[in-house]
N, C-alpha and C positions, 0 to 999 in steps of 0.2 A: 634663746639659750645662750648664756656664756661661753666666753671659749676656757677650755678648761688644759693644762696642760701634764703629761705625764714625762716627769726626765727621772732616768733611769740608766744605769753601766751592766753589761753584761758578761760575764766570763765562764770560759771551760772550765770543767772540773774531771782532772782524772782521778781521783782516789778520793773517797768520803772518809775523814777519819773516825767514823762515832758509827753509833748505830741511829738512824733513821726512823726506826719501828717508835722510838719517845717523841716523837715532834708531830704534832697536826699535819693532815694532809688532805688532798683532793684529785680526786679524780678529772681529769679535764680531757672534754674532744671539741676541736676547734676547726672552722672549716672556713675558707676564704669563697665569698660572692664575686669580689675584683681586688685587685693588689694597687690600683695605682690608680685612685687613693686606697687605702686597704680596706676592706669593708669585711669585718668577720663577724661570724655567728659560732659562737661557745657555750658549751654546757659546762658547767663547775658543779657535780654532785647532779642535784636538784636543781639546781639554778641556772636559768638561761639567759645569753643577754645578745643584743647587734651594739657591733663596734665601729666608729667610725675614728680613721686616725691619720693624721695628716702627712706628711715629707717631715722626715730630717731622722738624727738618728739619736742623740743623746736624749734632745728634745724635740719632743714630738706633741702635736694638737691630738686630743684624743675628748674623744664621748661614749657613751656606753650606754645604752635602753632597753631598759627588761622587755623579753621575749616570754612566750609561753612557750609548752614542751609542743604544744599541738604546731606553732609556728618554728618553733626551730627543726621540726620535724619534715615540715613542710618546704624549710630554705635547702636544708643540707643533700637531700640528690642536686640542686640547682648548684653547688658550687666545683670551682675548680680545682684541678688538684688535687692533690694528699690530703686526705683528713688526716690531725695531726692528734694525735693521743699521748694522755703523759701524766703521770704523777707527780702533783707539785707538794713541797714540802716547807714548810715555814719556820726558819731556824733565825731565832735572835739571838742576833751582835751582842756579846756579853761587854758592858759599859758601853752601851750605846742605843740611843732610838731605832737604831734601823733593823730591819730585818730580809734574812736572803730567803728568797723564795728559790728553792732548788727544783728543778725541771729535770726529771729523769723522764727522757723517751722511748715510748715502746716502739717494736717493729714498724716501720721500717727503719726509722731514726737511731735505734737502738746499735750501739752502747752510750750515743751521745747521754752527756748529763751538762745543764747549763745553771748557770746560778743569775740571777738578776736580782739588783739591789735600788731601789725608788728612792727618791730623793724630794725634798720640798723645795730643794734651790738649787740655783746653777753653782754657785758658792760652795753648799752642804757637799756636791756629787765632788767638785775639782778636790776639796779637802781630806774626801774619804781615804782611808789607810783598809786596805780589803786586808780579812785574815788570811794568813800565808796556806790554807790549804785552797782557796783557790786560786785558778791557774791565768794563761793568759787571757788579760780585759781585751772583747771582740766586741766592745758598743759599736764601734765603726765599721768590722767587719759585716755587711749586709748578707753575707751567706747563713749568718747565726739569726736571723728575724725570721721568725715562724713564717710570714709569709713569701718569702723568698723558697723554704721549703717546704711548701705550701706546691710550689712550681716544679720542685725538682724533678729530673728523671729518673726510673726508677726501675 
């Protein structure tokens, strides 16, 4: 297997300007087996998958292998922590490839809302200009990575 890599920038979002209800979206429950290295098991809709993802924060090693529902079913009492729940929403940069996957979390996370933005270079991510409704970029801050609250107390 390849290494494959995922870079990406993260930011808060306090106020959504538009309505959300136009834009595709997904239901997602995520659940961590260990954090260090992070090792997760995700449902998206129908689709299941185990993740494996390496140290660092902008850029990160990562892989992903489809799971069944009967195996994801079978991992999730085994892991630690919060399962984490969230509607993610897929809103494209108008003059632009990219697009922000918005993460609104439910209880217990809730009112959190996070936006992340994927990038194909380390170049693409330093150049990106974010639209001004979102808030402060927390890629560095490690308390915004699902498996961090993953851990939280609660």
């Amino acid at each position: 297997m390849s290494k494959q890599y995922e870079i990406e920038k993260k930011y808060l979002v306090n106020e959504i300007p538009f309505d959300l209800d136009s834009y595709p979206n997904h239901r997602m429950e995520q659940a961590y087996l260990c954090t260090d290295p992070v090792v997760r098991i995700r449902r998206e809709d129908d689709l299941y998958t185990l993740t494996y993802k390496g140290s660092g924060l902008m850029v990160r090693e990562e892989y992903n292998l489809p799971l069944t529902k009967d195996a994801y079913l079978h991992l999730l009492p085994k892991a630690d922590g919060n399962v984490i729940r969230k509607r993610r929403y897929l809103i494209p940069i108008k003059g632009s490839s990219h697009t922000i996957e918005l993460d609104v979390f439910e209880e217990p996370f809730s009112p959190l809302i996070l936006a992340e933005v994927e990038f194909s270079s380390i170049e693409d991510a330093t150049s990106f200009s974010a639209p001004s409704w979102l808030g402060d970029e927390v890629t560095h801050d490690t308390n915004y990575h699902n498996s961090t609250m993953s851990r939280a107390k609660l």
